[in-house]
N, C-alpha and C positions, 0 to 999 in steps of 0.2 A: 504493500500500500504506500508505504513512503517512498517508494521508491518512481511507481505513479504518481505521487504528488510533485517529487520533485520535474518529473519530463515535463508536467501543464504547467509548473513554472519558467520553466528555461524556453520552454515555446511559446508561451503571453509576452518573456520580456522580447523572445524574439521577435514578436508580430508586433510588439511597442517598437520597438526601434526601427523596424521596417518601415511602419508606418510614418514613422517623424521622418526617417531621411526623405522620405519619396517628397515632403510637403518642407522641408530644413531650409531647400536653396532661395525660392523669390520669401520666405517668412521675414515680419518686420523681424529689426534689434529689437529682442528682449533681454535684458538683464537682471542673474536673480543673484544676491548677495549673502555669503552664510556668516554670521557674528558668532563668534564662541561664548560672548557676552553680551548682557542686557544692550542693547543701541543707543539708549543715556547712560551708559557706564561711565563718564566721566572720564575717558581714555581710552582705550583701543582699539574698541567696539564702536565706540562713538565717534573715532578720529575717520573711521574706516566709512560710518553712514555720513558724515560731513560731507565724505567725498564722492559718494552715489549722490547726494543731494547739486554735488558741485557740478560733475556727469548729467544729473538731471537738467542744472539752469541752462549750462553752455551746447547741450544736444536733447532738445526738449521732442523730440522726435524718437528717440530710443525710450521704452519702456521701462522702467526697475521696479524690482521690487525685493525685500530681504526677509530674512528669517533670524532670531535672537536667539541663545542663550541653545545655540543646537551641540549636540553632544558631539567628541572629539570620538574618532574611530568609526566602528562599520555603521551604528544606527543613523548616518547624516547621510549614508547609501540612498537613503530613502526619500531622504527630503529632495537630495540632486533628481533624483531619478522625477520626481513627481513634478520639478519645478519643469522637467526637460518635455513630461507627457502636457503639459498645462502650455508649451509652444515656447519656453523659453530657450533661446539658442547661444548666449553665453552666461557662464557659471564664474562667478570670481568665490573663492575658497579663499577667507581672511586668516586661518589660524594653520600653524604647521599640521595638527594633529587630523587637518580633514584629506591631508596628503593623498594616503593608501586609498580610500575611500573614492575621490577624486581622480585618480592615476586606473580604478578599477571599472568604474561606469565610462571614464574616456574612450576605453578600448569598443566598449558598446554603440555609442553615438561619436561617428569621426565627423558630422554634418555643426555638430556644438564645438563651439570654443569654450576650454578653461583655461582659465588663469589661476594659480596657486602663492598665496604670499606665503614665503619664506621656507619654502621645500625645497628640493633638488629632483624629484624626479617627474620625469616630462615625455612628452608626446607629441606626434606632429601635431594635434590639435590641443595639446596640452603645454601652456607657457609655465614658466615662474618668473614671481617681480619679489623685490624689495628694495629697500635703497641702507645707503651706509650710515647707518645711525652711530656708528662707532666715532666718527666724524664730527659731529655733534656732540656725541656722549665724551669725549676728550675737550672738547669747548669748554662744555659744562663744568668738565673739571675741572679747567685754569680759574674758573670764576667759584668753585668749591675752595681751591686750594688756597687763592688768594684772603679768602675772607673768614675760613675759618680761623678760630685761638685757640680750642682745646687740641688741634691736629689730629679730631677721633668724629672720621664723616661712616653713617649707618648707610647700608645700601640693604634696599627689600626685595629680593630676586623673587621670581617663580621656579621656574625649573633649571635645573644645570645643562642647559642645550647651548650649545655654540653660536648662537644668537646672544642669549645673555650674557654667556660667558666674555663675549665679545663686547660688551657694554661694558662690566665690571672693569674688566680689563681699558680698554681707554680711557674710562673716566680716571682709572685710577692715572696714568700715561700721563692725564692734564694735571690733576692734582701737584702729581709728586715733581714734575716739571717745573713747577713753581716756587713749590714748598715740599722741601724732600723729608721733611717730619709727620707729614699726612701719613695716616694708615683710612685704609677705606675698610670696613669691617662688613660682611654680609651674613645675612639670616636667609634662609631658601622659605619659602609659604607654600611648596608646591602645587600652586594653584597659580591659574591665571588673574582670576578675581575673586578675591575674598578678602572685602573691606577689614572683616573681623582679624584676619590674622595680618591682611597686613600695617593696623593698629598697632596691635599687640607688637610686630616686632619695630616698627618706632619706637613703642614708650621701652623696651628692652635697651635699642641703643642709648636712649635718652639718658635713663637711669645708670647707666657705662659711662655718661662724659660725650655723646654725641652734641653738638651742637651745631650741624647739619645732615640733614633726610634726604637721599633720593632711591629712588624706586625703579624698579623696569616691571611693575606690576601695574590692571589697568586699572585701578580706580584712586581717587584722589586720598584714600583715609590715611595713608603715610602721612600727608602734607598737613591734613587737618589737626593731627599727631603732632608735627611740629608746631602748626599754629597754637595749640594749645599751652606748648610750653615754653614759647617766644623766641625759639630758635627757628634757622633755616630751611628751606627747603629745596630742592632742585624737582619741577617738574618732568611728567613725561608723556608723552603720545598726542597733545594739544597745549597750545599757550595759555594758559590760565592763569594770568598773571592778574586779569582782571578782579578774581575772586579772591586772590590772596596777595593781593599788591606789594603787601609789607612784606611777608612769607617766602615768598616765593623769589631767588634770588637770580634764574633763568628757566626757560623749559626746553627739552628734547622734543621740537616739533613734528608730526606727519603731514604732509599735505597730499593724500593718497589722489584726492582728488584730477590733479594733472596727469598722472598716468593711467587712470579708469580714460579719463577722455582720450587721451591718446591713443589708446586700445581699440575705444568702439570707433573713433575714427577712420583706423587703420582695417579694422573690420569693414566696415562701410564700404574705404575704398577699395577692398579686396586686395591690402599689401601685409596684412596680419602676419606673422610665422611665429612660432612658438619659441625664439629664443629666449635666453635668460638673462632678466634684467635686475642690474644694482644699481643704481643711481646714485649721487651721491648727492651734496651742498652745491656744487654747479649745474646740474641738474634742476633742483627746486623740489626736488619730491621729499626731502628734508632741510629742517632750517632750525637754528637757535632762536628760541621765542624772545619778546620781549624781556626787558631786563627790571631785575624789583627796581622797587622807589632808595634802599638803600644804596644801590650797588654807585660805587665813585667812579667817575670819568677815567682814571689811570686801569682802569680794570677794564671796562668796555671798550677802551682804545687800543688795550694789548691782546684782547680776544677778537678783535675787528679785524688787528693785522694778523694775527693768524690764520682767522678763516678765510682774508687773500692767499696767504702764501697757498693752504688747501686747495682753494679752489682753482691756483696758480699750476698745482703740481709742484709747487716747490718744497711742502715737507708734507710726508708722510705718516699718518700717526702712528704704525706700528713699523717705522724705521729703525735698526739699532743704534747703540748697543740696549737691547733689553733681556732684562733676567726675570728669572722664574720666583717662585717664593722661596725656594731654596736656595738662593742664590745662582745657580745657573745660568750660564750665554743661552739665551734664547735665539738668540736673534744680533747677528756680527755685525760691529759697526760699518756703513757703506753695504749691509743689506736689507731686503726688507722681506716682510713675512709676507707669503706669494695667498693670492685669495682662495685657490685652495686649502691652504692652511687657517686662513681666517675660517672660513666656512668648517672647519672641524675643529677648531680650535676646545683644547680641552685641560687646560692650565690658567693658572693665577698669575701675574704679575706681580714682583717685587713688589711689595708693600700694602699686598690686599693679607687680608686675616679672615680666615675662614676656610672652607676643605669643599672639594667638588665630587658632591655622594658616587656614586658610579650607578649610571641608568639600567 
């Protein structure tokens, strides 16, 4: 019997798919958007529908629509599949973990286009985008390093994937660049949002001697964490400098918005292909947010000229000589860490405090 159950499944999804390709080629743009998180998360989730909204004003002839707080792994098999029977013909995938998921209905419908943030595995109809937040997340830290006095900055990670690890890791690059007494010390919340824990581990660093917060988690409660105890904060995924003026001393901004449009255009024009894209601070699809009300003009003039020389090509921010937490050459001076290496990266940088669990 199950084994008849399983054939009228793999023969329904085949006659679905049949179906969509035959009607795929003159169908309008539709765009469906998955959030791993609420759409007002107050970062990530929300950085990501800013930018379908942005997609919407400047191509108001493409359709969108999203889905919130969809589960990471096989159960979001379902939601693509449904958004694809419902006539949608591209799939933007916001979170690494809808990867697999993504990578396995692509095989199904080669007439859809997906787009996957911050994965690696791809298909001729399946792209990946993200841009170099590392880039920014190093900015951030020349304006950490500069203004902290205790030299003890909290960073509130989610998971130890090579994405974060690559935040920690440059911000710490700006910090100690500046100020080689900075320790950047990290808490993991193994979640991507969960105000509650990552509260709890601000008031942790707080109670340590932190006297500034930044986070690569998406919701603002690190920073509120700070606000509460009149220390700093460093944003991430949106400039929110408006809500926390005082607080907030820069942010790690997305502007996902420019490269959704770029995509469906490219779609439109039928020049789409599925390469993989990193963008950086020359690009525009990340930016350093406005700057707090405290921060002094000597600060925002030496992080202005850095992010010329960045955007220049003229320095790099995981250029050597850099060391491990061990002390070890990582990285020789007059070389730099190839983005292969970034993209696996799974080590701390000299003067980070904390240990990277093993996945």
């Amino acid at each position: 019997m199950k084994r008849v159950v399983s054939i009228i499944l793999v023969v329904t999804a085949l006659i679905f798919a049949m179906d969509y390709t035959s009607n795929a080629k003159d169908a309008k743009l539709k765009a469906a958007f998955l959030y791993v998180g609420p759409h007002n998360d107050g970062g990530w989730s929300q950085s990501h529908n800013e930018g379908r909204l942005y997609l919407q004003k400047h191509m108001p002839d493409v359709e969108t629509a999203y889905s919130e707080t969809v589960p990471e792994g096989a159960p979001c098999e379902k939601i693509i599949r449904d958004y694809i029977h419902k006539g949608y013909n591209v799939i933007f995938g916001t979170s690494f973990g809808f990867m697999d998921s993504m990578y396995n209905v692509a095989k199904d419908y080669p007439d859809v286009k997906f787009e996957h943030c911050s994965g690696y595995k791809s298909r001729k109809n399946m792209g990946t985008y993200f841009g170099r937040m590392y880039q920014a997340d190093y900015l951030a830290g020349l304006v950490a390093g500069m203004t902290t006095k205790s030299n003890y900055i909290g960073f509130v990670a989610p998971f130890p994937i090579p994405e974060v690890i690559r935040e920690i890791d440059s911000f710490a690059l700006g910090a100690q660049e500046v100020n080689p007494k900075v320790t950047v010390h990290v808490i993991w919340t193994n979640s991507w949002f969960n105000p509650i824990k990552e509260r709890s581990a601000s008031e942790t660093f707080i109670a340590n001697g932190a006297d500034i917060i930044a986070s690569g988690c998406d919701s603002p409660a690190s920073i509120e964490g700070a606000k509460k105890a009149h220390i700093y904060a460093i944003g991430y995924d949106r400039d929110i400098h408006s809500k926390f003026p005082k607080t907030v001393l820069t942010s790690r901004v997305w502007h996902w918005g420019t490269f959704y449009t770029k995509v469906m255009q490219e779609i439109k024009n039928k020049t789409w292909t599925s390469a993989p894209y990193w963008g950086g601070l020359k690009d525009g699809i990340i930016s350093l947010g406005k700057f707090g009300d405290n921060v002094p003009v000597n600060i925002k003039k030496y992080v202005a000229k850095k992010q010329k020389e960045i955007e220049e090509g003229k320095f790099k921010v995981f250029a050597g000589p850099i060391y491990n937490q061990q002390g070890k050459l990582m990285v020789k001076k007059g070389d730099e860490l190839s983005d292969s290496k970034k993209l696996s990266l799974q080590w701390f940088v000299k003067g980070v405090v904390g240990t990277i669990p093993n996945n």
